[in-house]
C-alpha positions in Angstrom: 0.0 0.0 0.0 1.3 3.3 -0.9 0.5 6.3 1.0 -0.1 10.2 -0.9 1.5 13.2 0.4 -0.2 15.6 -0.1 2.1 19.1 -0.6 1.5 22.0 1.0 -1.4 24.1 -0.8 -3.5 24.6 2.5 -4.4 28.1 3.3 -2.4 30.1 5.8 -3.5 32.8 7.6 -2.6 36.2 6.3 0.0 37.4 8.1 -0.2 37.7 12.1 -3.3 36.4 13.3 -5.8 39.4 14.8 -6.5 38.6 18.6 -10.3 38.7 19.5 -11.3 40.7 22.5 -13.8 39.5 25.1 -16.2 42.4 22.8 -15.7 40.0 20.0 -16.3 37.2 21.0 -19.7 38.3 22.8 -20.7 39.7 19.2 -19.8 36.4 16.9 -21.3 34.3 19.9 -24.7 36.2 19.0 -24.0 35.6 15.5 -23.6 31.6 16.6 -26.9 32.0 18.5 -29.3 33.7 16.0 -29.4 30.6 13.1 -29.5 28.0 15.7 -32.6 29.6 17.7 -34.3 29.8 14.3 -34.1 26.5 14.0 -36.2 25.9 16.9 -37.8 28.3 18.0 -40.8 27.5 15.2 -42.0 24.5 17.0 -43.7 26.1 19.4 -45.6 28.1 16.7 -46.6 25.4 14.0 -49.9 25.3 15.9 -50.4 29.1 15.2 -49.1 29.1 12.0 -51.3 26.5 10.8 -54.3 27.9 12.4 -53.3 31.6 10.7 -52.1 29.8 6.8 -54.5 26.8 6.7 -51.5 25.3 6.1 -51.1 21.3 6.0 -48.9 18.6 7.6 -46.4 18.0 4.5 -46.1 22.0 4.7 -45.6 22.2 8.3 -42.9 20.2 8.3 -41.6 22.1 5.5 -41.4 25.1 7.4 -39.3 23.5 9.8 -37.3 20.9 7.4 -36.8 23.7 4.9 -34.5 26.0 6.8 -32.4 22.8 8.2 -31.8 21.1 4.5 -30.7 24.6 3.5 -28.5 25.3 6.6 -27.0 21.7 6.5 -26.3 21.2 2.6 -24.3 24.8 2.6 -22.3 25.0 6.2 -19.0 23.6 4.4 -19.5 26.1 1.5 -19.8 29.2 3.8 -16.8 27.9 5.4 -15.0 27.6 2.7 -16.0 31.1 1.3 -14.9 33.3 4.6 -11.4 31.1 4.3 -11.2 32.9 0.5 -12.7 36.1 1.3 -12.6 36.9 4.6 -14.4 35.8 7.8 -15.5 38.9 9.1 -16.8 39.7 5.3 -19.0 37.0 5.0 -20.0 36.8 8.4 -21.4 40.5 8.0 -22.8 39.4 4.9 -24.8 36.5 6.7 -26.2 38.5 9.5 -27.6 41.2 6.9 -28.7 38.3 4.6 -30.4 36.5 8.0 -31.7 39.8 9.4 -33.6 40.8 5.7 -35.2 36.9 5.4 -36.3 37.2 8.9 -38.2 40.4 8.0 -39.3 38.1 5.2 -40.7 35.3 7.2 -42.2 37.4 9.7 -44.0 39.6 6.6 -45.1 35.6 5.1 -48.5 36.6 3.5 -48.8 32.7 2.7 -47.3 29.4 4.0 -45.6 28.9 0.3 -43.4 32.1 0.9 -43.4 31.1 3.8 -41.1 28.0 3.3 -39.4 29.7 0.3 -38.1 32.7 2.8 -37.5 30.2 5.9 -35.2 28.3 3.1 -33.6 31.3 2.2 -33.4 31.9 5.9 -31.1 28.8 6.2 -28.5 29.7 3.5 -27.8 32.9 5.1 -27.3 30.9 8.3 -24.9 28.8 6.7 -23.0 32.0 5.2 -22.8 33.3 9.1 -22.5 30.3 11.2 -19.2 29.0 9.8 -17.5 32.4 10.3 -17.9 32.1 14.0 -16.0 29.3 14.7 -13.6 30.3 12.1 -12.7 33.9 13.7 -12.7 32.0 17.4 -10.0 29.4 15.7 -7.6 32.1 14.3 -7.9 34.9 16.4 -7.3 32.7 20.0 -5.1 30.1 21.3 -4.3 28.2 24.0 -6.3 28.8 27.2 -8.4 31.5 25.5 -9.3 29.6 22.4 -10.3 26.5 24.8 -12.1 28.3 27.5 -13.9 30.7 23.8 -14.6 27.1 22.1 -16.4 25.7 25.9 -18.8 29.2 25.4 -19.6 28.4 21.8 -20.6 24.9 22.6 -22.6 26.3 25.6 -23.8 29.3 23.0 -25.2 26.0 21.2 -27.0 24.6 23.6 -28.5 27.4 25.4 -29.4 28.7 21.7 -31.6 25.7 21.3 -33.3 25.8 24.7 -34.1 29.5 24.3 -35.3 29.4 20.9 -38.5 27.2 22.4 -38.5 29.4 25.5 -38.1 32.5 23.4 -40.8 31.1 21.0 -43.6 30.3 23.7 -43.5 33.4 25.0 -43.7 35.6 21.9 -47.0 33.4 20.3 -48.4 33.4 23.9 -48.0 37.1 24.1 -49.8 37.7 20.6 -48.4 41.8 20.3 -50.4 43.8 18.2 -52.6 40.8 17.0 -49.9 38.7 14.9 -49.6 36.3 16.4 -46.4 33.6 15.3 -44.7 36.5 13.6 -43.0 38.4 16.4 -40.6 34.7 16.4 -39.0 35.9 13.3 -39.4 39.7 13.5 -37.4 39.8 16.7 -34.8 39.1 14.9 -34.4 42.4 12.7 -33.6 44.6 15.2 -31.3 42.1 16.9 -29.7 41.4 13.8 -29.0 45.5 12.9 -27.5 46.1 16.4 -25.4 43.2 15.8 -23.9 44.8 12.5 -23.4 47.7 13.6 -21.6 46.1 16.4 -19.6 43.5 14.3 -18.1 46.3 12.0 -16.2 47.7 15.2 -15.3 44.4 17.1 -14.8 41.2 15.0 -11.2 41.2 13.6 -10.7 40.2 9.9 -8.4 36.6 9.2 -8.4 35.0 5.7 -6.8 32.7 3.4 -3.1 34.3 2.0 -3.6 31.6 -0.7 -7.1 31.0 -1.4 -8.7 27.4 -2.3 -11.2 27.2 -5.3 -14.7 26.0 -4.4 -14.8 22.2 -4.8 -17.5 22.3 -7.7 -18.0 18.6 -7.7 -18.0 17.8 -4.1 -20.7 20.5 -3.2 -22.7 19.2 -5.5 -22.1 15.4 -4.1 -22.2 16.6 -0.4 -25.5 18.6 -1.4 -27.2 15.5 -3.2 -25.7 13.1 -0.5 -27.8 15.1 2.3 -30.9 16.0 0.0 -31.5 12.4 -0.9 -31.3 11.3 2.7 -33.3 14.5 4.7 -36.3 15.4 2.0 -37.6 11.9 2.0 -37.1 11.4 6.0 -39.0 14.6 6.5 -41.5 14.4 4.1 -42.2 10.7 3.2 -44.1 10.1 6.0 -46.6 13.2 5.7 -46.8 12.9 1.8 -47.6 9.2 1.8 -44.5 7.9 0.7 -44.5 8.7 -2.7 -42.0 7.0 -5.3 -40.1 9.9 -5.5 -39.0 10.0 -1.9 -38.0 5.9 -2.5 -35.7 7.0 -5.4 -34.2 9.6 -3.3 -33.5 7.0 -0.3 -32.4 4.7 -3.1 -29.4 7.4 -4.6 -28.2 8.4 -1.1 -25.5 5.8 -0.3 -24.2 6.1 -4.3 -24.2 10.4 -3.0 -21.9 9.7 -0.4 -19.6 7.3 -1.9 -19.3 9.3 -5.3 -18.3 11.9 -2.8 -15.9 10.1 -0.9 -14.2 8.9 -4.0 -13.8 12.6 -5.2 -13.2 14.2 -2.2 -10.1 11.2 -1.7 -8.9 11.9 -5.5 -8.3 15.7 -5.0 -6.9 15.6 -2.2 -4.5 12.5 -3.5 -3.5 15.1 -6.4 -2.5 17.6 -3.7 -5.4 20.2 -4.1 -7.7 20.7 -0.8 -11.0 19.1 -1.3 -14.4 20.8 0.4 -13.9 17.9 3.2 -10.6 16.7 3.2 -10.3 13.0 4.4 -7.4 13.7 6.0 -9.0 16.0 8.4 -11.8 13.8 9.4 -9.0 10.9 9.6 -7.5 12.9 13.0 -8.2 11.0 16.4 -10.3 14.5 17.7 -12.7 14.7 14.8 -12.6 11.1 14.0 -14.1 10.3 17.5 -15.5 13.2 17.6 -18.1 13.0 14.9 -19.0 9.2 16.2 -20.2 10.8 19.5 -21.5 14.0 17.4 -24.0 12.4 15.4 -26.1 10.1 17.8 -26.0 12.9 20.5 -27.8 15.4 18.5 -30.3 13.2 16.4 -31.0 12.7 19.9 -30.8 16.3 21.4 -32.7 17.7 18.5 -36.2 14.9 18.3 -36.2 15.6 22.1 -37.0 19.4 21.5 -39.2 19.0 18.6 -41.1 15.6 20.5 -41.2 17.2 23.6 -42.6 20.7 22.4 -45.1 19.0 20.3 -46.0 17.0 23.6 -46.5 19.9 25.6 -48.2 21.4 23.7 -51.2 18.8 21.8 -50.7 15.9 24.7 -50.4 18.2 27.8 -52.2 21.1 26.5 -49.9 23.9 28.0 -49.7 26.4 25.4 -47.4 27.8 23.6 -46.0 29.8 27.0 -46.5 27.1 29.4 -44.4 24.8 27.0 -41.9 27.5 26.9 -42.0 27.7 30.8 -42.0 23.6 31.1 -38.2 24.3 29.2 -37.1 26.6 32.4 -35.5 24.5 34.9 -33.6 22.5 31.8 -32.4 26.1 30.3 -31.2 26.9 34.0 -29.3 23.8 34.1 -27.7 24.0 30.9 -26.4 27.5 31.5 -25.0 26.5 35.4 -23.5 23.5 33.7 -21.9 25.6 30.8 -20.2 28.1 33.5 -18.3 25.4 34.5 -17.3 22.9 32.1 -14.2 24.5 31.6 -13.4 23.6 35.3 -14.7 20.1 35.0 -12.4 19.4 31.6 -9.0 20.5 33.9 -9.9 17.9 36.9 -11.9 15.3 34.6 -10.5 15.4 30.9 -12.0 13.1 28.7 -14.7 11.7 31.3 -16.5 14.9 30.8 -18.6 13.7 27.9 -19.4 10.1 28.9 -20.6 11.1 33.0 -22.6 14.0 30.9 -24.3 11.0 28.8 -24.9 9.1 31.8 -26.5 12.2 33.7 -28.8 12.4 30.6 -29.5 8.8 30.1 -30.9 9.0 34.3 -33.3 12.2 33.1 -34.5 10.5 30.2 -35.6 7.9 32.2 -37.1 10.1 35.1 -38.8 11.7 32.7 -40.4 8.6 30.9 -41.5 7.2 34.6 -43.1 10.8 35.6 -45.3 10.9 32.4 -46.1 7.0 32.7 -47.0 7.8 35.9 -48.9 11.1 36.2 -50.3 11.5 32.7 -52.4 13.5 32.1 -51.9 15.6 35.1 -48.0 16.3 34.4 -47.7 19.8 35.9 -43.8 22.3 35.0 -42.8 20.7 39.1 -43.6 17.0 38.2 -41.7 17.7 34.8 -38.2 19.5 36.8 -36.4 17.1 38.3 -36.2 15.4 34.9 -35.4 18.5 33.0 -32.5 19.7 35.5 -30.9 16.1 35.2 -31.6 16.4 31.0 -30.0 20.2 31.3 -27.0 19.2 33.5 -26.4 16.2 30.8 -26.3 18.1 27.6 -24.4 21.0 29.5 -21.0 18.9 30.4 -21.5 16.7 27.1 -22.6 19.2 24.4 -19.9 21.8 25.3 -17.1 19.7 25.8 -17.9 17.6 22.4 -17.1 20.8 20.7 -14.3 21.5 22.4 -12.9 18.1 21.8 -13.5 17.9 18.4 -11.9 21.7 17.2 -9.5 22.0 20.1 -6.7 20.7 17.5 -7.8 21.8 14.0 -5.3 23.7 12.5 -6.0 27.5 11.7 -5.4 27.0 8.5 -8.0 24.6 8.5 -10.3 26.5 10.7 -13.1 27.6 8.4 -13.3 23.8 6.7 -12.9 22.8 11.0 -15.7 24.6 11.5 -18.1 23.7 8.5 -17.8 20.1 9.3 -18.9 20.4 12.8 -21.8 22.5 12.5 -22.5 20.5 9.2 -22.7 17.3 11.0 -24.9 18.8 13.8 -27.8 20.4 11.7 -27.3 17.8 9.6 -27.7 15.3 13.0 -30.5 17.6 14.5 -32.8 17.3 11.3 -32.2 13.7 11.0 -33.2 13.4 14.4 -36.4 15.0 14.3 -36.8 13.2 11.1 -36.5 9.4 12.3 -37.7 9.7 15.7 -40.2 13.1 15.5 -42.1 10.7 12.4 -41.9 7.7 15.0 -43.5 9.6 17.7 -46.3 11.1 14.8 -47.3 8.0 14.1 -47.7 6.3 17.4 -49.3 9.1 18.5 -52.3 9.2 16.4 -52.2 5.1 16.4 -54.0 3.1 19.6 -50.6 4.6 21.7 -51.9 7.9 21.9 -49.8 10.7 23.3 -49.0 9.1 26.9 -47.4 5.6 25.4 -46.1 7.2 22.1 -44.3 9.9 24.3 -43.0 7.1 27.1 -42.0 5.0 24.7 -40.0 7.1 22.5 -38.8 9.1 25.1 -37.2 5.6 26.5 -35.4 5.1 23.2 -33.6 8.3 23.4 -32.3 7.4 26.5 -30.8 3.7 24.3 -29.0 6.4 21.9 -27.9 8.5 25.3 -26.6 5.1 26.6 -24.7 4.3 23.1 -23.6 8.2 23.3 -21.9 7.7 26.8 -20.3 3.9 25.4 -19.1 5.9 22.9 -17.9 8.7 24.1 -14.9 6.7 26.0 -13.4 6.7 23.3 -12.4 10.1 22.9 -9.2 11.8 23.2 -8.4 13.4 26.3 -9.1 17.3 25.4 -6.2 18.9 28.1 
């Protein structure tokens, strides 16, 4: 067996890299936490949407599985794009993009522009998201970037929880008689202050040799996760049609086309959109194992357990978002002090996180199969705090793990394939188990047994997640 060397055409940073101040970092951790509430904080609303749009199941989904396909199929390519044009250039460019399509969405006379601006929505996500990771990569190091890469994973997390919370609220609140829209209008003036802010704060870093866009593998990477996500979201709701078989049928030739192009390029010495030898390091590697079960987990237990909430429990929108508290509380204490628990626990971080969320999955299970239908937000907390304290040591240190050693030359690609791999993950999730959970539901199950038992298998893949996550290397 011979082994290819490749020669060194990676980027380098232009000259020395710009350091990014504690303002900086707050500002690009807001950029972090904008696309990734918008992911979620909409299933609190599809009741109200449907109710205002007359909208129906397939396109319901849509509205959620429209903004993840878009977000997930383009995360390398906006990576890739800041490395050859400048972080803080594109990343301004996809908060202005994200703050007009959220104007858009919120202004949605219809549930078809609707779904055509929440798309749109998710490309300019994937233009800003990548950015963030790549201006903590270059501008820190050491202690800083560790202790900066523990806040973006907690950004993540507490992003996700707050996006429901946020979401409740605003429907429940119904300012000025509109209802859902307030989810997505809330983020215009967020977004403005946020330029205005960015221009003064976020330091610049590029590429002093910049790669050309891998034509051929963004096309492969894009069909690879359209033929797997469109059919997993919508099969179900549509009926199955043949169309979403053929698609099921052409993902695994996708991803193998793409790994055989991706391999060739980078065997000729040129940098492919995902180079194999970047996912071949021990961090990523094991990384990306533990990433992908833990959030197709993480992201079918918001979307099951909002949907819960709200249609089994009958909260409401803000009693759902209330229901979320004592897990967002959780998740932030946890986050404070991750950094802490990786210096006197290393590597064990992620695996006694798994195991702490594996116990609340469980608690939770037993409350509802014992209490339904009277589940009350104090019968629901002591589940929740385990679930939050869980996600907060894994989630955070996962990240940390996984980037801690990319290169900075690297960083933007670094970047794309993590948060690639966890929309990607999240929307598969929701996919597989949130179209389980649909159908036992409305089956002789009902709510109670479709949410118990569902709710038990999640805590099988947050079993797996902590067997797993043993493997990984030690991130001190």
């Amino acid at each position: 067996m011979t082994t290819t060397t490749t020669t060194p055409v990676h980027p380098t940073d232009v000259s020395a890299r710009p350091a990014l101040t504690s303002a900086g970092l707050v500002t690009v951790l807001l950029g972090a936490a904008l696309p990734v509430i918008d992911f979620f904080i909409v299933n609190v609303a599809l009741p109200t949407i449907d109710a205002d749009l007359h909208a129906s199941t397939a396109t319901l989904e849509l509205v959620v599985a429209a903004y993840g396909i878009a977000y997930a199929v383009l995360l390398v390519l906006g990576g890739r794009l800041g490395d050859a044009f400048g972080r803080r250039r594109l990343f301004l460019l996809g908060l202005a993009l994200f703050t007009l399509t959220s104007l858009v969405c919120g202004l949605a006379p219809d549930a078809l522009t609707l779904v055509l601006a929440r798309a749109a929505q998710g490309a300019a996500s994937a233009l800003l998201l990548p950015q963030v990771l790549s201006i903590i990569q270059a501008g820190t190091s050491g202690a800083h970037r560790s202790r900066a890469l523990g806040y973006y994973g907690a950004m993540g997390g507490i992003s996700t929880v707050v996006g429901q919370l946020l979401g409740g609220v605003l429907v429940a609140a119904d300012l000025w008689g509109t209802g859902w829209r307030p989810i997505f209008l809330v983020n215009v003036p967020i977004g403005l202050v946020g330029l205005l802010v960015a221009r003064r704060t976020v330091p610049d870093s590029r590429a002093a040799n910049p790669l050309g866009v891998d034509r051929w593998g963004t096309v492969l990477l894009a069909a690879s996760l359209l033929s797997l996500l469109v059919p997993l979201m919508e099969g179900s709701a549509l009926g199955w049609p043949w169309w979403t078989i053929a698609l099921l049928v052409l993902f695994p030739f996708a991803v193998v086309s793409f790994a055989r192009v991706e391999s060739r390029l980078e065997a000729r010495g040129h940098m492919p959109l995902l180079p194999p030898a970047l996912v071949r390091t021990a961090n990523v590697r094991h990384g990306l194992v533990v990433a992908v079960p833990f959030f197709c987990g993480f992201g079918s237990f918001m979307f099951i357990y909002a949907v819960t909430l709200q249609d089994g429990l009958h909260l409401g929108p803000l009693g759902s978002g209330l229901a979320l508290t004592p897990m967002a509380v959780a998740y932030f204490a946890t986050s404070l002090v991750s950094s802490h628990l990786v210096v006197r626990l290393g590597r064990k971080v992620v695996p006694i996180g798994g195991a702490i969320l594996t116990v609340g999955l469980l608690v939770l299970a037993g409350s509802a199969w014992l209490a339904w239908p009277s589940l009350s937000v104090w019968q629901l907390a002591p589940a929740m705090i385990l679930i939050g304290v869980g996600n907060g040591m894994a989630m955070t240190t996962l990240f940390r793990i996984v980037l801690s050693r990319v290169p900075h030359d690297l960083a933007g690609i670094g970047g794309g394939v993590m948060t690639t791999t966890q929309q990607t993950s999240l929307a598969l999730g929701v996919a597989v188990f949130g179209s389980l959970f649909a159908g036992l539901s409305t089956g002789s199950l009902r709510f109670e047994g479709a949410f118990v038992l569902v709710i038990a298998l999640l805590a099988v893949v947050a079993l797996a997640v902590t067997g797993l996550a043993r493997r990984l290397p030690d991130p001190r």
